[in-house]
C-alpha positions in Angstrom: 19.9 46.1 11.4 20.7 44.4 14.8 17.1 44.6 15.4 15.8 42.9 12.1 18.3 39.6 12.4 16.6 39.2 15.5 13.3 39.4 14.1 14.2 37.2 11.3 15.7 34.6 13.4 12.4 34.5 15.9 10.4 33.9 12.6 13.0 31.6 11.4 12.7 29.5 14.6 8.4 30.2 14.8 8.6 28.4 11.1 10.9 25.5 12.2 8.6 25.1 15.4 5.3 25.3 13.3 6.7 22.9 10.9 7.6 20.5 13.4 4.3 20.6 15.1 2.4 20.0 11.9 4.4 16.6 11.2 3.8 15.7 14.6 -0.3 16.7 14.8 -0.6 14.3 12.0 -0.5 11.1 10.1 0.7 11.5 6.6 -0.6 8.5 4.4 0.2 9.8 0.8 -1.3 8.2 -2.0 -0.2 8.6 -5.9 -3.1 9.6 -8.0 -4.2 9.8 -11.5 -6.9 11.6 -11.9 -5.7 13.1 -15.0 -4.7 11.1 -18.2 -5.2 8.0 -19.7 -6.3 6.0 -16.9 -8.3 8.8 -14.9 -11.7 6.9 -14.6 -10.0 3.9 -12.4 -7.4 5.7 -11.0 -10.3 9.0 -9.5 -12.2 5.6 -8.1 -9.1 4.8 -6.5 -8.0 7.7 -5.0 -11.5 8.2 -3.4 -12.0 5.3 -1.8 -8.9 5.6 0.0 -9.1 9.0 0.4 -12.5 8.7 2.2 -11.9 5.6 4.3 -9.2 8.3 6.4 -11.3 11.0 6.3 -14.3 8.9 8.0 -11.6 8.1 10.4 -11.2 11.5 11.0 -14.9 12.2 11.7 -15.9 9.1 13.5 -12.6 8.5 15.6 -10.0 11.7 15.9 -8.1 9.7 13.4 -6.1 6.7 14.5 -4.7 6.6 18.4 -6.2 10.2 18.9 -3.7 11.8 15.9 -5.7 12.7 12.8 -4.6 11.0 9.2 -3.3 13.3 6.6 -4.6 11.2 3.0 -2.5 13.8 0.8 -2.7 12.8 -3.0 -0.1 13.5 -5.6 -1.2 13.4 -9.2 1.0 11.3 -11.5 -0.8 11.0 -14.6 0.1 7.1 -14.1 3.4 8.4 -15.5 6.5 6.3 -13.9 8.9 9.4 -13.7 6.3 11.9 -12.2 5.7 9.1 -9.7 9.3 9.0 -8.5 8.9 13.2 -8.6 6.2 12.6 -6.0 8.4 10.4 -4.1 11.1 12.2 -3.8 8.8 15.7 -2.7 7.9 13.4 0.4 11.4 13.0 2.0 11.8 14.7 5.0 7.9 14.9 6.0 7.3 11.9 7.8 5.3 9.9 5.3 4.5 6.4 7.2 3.4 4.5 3.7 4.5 4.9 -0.1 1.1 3.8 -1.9 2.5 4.2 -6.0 -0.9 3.2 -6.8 1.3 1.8 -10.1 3.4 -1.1 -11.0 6.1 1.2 -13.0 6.0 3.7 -10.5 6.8 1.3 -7.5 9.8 -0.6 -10.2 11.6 3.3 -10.0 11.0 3.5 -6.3 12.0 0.1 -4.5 15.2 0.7 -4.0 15.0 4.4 -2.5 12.5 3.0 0.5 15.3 1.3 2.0 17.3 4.3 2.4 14.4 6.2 3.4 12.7 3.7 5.5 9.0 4.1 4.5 7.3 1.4 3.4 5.7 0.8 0.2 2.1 -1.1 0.2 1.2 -2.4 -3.3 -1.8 -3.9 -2.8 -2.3 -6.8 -5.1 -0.3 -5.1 -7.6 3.8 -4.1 -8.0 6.7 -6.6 -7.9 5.6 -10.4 -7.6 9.5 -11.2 -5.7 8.4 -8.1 -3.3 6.6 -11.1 -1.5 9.5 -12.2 0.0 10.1 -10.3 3.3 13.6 -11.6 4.3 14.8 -10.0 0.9 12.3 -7.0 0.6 12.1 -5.5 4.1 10.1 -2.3 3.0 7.4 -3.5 0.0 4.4 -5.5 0.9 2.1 -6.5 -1.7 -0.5 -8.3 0.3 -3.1 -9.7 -0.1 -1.4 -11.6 -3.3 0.7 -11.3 -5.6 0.5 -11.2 -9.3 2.1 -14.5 -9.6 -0.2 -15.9 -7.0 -3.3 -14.7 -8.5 -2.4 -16.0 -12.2 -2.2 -19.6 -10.3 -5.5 -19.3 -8.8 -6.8 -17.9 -12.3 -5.3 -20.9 -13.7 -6.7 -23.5 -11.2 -10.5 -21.8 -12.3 -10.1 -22.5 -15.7 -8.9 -25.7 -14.9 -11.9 -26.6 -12.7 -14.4 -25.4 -15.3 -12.7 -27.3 -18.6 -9.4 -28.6 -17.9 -6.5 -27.0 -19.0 -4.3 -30.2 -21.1 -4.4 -29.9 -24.4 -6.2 -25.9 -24.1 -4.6 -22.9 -25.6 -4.8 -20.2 -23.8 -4.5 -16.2 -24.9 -2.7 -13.3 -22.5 -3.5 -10.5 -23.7 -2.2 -7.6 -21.9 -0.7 -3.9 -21.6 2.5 -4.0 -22.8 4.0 -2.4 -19.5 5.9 -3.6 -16.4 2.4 -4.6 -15.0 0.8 -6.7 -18.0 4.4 -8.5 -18.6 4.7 -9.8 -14.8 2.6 -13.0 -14.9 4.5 -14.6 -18.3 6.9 -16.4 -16.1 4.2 -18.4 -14.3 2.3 -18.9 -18.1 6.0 -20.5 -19.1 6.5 -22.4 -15.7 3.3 -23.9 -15.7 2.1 -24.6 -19.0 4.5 -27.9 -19.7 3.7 -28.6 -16.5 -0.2 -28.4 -16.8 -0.3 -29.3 -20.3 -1.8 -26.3 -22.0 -0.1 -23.9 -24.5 -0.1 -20.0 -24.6 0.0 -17.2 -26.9 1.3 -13.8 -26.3 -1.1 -10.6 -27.3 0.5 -7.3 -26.3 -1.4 -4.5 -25.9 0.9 -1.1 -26.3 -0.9 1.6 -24.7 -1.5 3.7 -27.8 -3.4 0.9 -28.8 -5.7 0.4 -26.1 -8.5 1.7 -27.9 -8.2 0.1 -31.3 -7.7 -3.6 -30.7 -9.4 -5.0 -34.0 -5.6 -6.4 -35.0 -5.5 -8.6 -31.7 -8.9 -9.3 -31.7 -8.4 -11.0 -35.5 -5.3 -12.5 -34.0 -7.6 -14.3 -31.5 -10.0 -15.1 -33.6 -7.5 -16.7 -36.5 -5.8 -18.7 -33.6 -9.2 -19.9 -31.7 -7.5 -20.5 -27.9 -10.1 -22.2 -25.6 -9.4 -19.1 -22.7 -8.7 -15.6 -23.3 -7.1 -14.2 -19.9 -6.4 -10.3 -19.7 -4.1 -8.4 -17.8 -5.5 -4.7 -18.7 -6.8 -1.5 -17.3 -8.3 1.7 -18.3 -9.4 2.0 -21.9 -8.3 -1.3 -22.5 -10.2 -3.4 -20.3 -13.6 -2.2 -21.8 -12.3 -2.1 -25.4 -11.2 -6.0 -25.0 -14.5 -7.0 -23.9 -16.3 -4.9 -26.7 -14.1 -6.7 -29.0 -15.1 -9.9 -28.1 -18.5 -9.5 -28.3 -18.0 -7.8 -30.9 -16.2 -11.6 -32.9 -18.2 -13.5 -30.9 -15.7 -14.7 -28.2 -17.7 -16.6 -25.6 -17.1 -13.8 -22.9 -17.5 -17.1 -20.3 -14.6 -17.7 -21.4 -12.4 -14.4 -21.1 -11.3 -13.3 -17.6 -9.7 -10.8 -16.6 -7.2 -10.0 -13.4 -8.4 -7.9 -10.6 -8.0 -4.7 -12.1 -9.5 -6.0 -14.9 -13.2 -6.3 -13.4 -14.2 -3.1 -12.1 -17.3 -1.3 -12.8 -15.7 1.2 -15.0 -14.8 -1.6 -17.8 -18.1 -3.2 -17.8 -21.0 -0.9 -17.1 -21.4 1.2 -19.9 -21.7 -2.2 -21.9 -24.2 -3.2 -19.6 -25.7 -6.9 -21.3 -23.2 -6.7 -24.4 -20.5 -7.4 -21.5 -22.7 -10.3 -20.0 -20.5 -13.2 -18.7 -17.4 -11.6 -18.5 -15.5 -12.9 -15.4 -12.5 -11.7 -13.6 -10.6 -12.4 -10.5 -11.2 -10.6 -6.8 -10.4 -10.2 -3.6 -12.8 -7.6 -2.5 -16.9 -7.5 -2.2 -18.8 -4.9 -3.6 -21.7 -2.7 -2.5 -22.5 -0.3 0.6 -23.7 -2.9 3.1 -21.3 -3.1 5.1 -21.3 -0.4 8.8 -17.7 1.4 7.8 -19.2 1.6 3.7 -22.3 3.4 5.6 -20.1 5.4 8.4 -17.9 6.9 4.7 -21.1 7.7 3.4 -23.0 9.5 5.9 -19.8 11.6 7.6 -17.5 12.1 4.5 -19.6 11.8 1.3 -23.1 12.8 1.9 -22.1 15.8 3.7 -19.9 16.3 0.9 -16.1 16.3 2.4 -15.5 13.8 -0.8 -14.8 14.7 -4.4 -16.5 11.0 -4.4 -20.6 11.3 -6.1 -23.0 8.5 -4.1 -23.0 6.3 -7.6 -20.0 5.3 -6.7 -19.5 4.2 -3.9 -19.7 0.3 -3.1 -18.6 -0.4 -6.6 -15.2 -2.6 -7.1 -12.5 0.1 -7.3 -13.7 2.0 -4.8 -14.5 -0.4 -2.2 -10.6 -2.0 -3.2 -8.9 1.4 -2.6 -11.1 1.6 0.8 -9.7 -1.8 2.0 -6.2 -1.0 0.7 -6.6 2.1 3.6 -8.0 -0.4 6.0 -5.0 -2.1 6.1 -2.6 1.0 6.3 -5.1 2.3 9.6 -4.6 -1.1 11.2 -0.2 -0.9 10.2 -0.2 2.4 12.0 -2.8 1.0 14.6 -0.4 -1.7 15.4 3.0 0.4 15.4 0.8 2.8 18.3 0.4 -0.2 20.1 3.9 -1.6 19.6 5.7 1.3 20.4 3.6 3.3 23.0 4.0 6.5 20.4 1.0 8.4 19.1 3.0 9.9 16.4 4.9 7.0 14.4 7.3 7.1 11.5 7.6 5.2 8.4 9.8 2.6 10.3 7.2 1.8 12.9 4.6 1.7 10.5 6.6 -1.2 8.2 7.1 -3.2 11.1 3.2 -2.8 11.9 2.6 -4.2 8.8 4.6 -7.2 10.0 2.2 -7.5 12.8 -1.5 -7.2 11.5 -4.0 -9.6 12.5 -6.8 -8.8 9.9 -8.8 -11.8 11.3 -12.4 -12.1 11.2 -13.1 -10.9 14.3 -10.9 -7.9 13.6 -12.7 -7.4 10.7 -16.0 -7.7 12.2 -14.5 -4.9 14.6 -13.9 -2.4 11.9 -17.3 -3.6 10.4 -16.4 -4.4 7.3 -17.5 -8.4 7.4 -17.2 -9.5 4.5 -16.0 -7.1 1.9 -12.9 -8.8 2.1 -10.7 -12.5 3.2 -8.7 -12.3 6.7 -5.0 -10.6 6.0 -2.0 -12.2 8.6 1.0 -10.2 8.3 4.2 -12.0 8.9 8.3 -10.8 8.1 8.8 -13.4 6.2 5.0 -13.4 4.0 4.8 -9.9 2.6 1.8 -11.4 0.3 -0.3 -13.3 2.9 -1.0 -16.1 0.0 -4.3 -14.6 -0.2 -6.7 -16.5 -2.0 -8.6 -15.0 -5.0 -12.5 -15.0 -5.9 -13.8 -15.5 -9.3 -16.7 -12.7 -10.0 -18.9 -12.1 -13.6 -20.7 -9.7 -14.4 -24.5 -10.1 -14.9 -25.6 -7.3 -17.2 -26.3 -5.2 -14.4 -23.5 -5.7 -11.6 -20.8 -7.7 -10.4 -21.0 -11.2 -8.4 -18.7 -14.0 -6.9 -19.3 -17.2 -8.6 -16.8 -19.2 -7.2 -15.4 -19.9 -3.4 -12.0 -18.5 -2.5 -9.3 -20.0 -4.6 -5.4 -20.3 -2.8 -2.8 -20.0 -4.7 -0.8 -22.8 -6.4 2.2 -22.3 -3.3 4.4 -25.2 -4.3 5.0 -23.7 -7.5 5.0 -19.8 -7.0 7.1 -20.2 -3.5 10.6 -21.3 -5.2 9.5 -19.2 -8.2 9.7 -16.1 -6.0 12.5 -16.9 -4.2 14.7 -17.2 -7.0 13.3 -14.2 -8.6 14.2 -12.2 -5.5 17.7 -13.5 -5.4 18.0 -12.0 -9.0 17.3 -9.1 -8.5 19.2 -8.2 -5.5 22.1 -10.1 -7.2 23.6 -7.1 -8.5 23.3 -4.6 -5.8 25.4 -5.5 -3.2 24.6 -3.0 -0.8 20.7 -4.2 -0.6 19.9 -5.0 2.9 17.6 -7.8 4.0 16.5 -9.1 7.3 16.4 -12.3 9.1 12.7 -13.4 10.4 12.4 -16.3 12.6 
């Protein structure tokens, strides 16, 4: 008996040990998936465009400072509560980044990365207040925020036929994500002089919009914006070419233009437009370095269709900056093997200029990213794009976002929200 406690406790400690040394021998960057469900064709373009930008790293480098990255999905089923199951299986593990992939998803986790210190990175997407860094130390959401990039949307439409006296349409999914930019459609429109009409979209409906499309039709606004994805996107587009919208005028958010929503269309979706802040296409040295030592040789669930396309190439440059987070904590701390908290502050510190760009060979896939404590947006400026029949291309230079207006807008937004949680901890930048 004696001798099988001893035995038991050796393999006890052996475990303990091995378990140890595998957190240490890697970098874990877990990302939420959704291959599965509703939304699986954007989200599997997603989840393997960031997968394969760490496992090139892998191949190419040894990983980032020497210590292999560890791109570990968890499938959600973009379903909020499974996300925050995902979450909480990470505790304990070292996870340097929460990437929730999902708006709802990173709504149920914001307040448990405090506790936990890991960071979470929406990129482009999640909670528009999450920009402010003094008040949310651990969420990024660089290289804009929603509120930001419905400014810039604005300021196209504005350039191309004025915006007093228009009416304008947001249609959107009627969750957490489609509902964030009304405040900025209220703030600005007796400001700017145009008027605008709400058209939910529940997800049920996604693929039977001939109710709003009549509604649009009966109520002839000059713009239709959209704030979809999945089934939606495509459906809406269909739709209007199917009443005869102009499609020059409907455009769409980010993850609004991808691929997925318009090639299947092909020429019925020609002239659709919709907001961007990444390039598309292969032609770019890391693009070719993911193909030829993760996806050709098949160490990606990824086919050679699709890479270079917009959701892909997105997810790629959402890992990019994650690498260069961790890159910087490794540098800032001396340590190979950094934790969540080194890796937030890292974030703080990227200098995604064009020469560091041009570095990591991606020149012009995507617009320089500063990080800062106080910034956790970077005010990124967002490209229109329209589609052609065939493919996607910018048609219009880099447009900032209105600041004046969406800089008070989130600071008030983020002293709501933390107004009734007075334990919240926030940080002072200088």
């Amino acid at each position: 008996m004696k001798k099988l406690l001893i035995s038991a406790l050796i393999s006890f400690g052996t475990l303990l040990s091995t378990v140890g040394v595998s957190f240490a021998d890697e970098l874990l960057v877990p990302h939420f998936t959704y291959r599965v469900g509703p939304f699986a064709a954007n989200g599997t373009a997603v989840a393997n465009g960031y997968t394969d930008y760490f496992l090139m790293l892998n191949e190419r480098d040894g990983g980032i400072g020497g210590v292999l990255t560890n791109p570990e999905e968890c499938e959600t089923g973009y379903k909020a509560q499974v996300g925050v199951e995902c979450y909480e299986s990470y505790r304990g593990k070292n996870p340097l980044i929460v990437y929730p992939n999902s708006t709802g998803i990173t709504l149920q986790v914001l307040q448990k990365a405090p506790e936990d210190q890991v960071p979470i990175l929406t990129m482009g997407y999640g909670l528009s207040a999450a920009a402010k860094g003094e008040t949310f130390p651990w969420a990024f959401n660089y290289p804009a925020s929603y509120w930001s990039q419905m400014t810039s949307v604005l300021s196209y439409i504005d350039s191309e036929t004025g915006l007093k006296g228009k009416k304008i349409a947001f249609l959107f999914l009627d969750v957490g994500y489609g509902r964030e930019p009304i405040p900025v459609l209220d703030q600005l429109g007796p400001k700017m002089g145009f008027e605008h009409m709400l058209v939910p979209v529940a997800v049920k409906e996604m693929q039977n919009q001939s109710s709003h499309w009549l509604t649009i039709r009966k109520e002839k606004p000059d713009w239709v914006i959209m704030w979809g994805w999945g089934a939606m996107n495509s459906t809406a587009i269909k739709e209007a070419a199917k009443t005869r919208y102009p499609l020059d005028r409907f455009i769409g958010n980010w993850w609004s233009g991808a691929h997925v929503d318009t090639e299947a269309l092909g020429m019925k979706a020609k002239g659709y437009k919709s907001a961007t802040f990444t390039g598309t296409g292969t032609d770019y040295p890391a693009i070719q370095d993911m193909i030829n030592l993760v996806v050709k040789p098949g160490k990606s669930k990824t086919s050679m269709d699709e890479v270079g396309k917009v959701l892909y190439n997105r997810a790629a440059v959402g890992a990019v900056v994650v690498a260069e987070a961790i890159h910087e904590a490794q540098k800032a701390t001396g340590k190979k093997n950094v934790t969540g908290a080194d890796v937030r502050k890292g974030l703080e510190m990227i200098k995604l200029d064009d020469a560091r760009i041009a570095e990591l060979g991606l020149t012009g896939l995507f617009a320089p990213i500063i990080g800062s404590c106080a910034d956790h947006e970077g005010k990124g400026a967002v490209t229109i794009q329209q589609w052609d029949g065939k493919d996607w291309g910018p048609i219009s230079k880099p447009i900032p976002p209105m600041v004046d207006v969406v800089g008070p807008m989130l600071t008030k937004a983020a002293a709501e929200y933390i107004a009734d949680k007075p334990g919240w901890k926030s940080q002072k930048c200088n």
